[in-house]
N, C-alpha and C positions, 0 to 999 in steps of 0.2 A: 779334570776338574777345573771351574773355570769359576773365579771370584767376580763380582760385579760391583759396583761401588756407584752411586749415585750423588751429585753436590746437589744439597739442598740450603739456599741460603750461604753460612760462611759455614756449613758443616758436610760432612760427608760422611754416609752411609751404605753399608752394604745391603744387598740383598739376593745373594745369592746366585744358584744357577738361574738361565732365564733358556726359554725355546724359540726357536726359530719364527722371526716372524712378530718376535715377542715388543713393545714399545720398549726403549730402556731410558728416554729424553725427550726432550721439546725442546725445539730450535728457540732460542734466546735471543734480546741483544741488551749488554750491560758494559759498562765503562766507556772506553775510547772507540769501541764497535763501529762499524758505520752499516753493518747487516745483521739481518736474524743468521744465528751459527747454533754448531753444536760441535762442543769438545768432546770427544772419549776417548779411551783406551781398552783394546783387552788384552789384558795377560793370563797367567797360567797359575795364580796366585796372588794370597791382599797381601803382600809386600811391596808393594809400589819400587822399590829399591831395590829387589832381588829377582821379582817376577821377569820373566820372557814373554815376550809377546807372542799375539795371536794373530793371523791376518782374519782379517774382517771379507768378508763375501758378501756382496749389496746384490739384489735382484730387484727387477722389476722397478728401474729406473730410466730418467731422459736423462740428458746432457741438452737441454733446449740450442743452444748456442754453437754444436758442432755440427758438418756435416755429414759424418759417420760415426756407428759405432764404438765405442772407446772404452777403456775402464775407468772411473773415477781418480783425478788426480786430487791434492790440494788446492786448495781456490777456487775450485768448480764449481756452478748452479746446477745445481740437481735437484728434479721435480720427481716425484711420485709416476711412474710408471702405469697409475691403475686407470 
C-alpha cells in the first residue's frame, strides 16, 4: 500500500495509490530556487514520521551532461527520454 501526498500551495493533499507512468508533480521554482525542481518522497504510509521509504525507479530518461549511462543522482539535469 503506498500513500501519495501532493503540496498544493501552503497545503498538502493526499491522493492516493497512483500507476506507473502516472504524473504525480510539475517541476517548479519558488523561494531561493535558482532552477525549475521537484521535491517528493515515497513511503509506505501518510505518516510522514513513521512511514519507510520506497525506492523510486525512473525510466526512460537522459542525463544530457554525462558521457555514459548512469543512475539518477541528486543535483542532476534530467531530460525526458521520449
Amino acid at each position: 500500500d503506498m500513500e501519495i501526498a501532493v503540496l498544493t500551495s501552503a497545503r498538502t493533499s493526499s491522493i492516493g495509490r497512483v500507476a506507473s507512468m502516472s504524473t504525480i508533480g510539475a517541476v517548479g521554482s519558488s523561494g531561493n530556487s535558482t532552477e525549475p525542481h521537484l521535491h517528493f518522497q515515497i513511503c509506505d504510509g501518510s505518516d510522514i514520521a513513521t512511514c519507510r521509504p520506497i525506492p523510486a525507479n525512473f525510466v526512460s530518461y537522459r542525463l544530457p551532461f554525462e558521457l555514459a549511462p548512469r543512475s539518477i543522482q541528486s543535483g542532476d539535469v534530467v531530460e525526458t527520454g521520449e
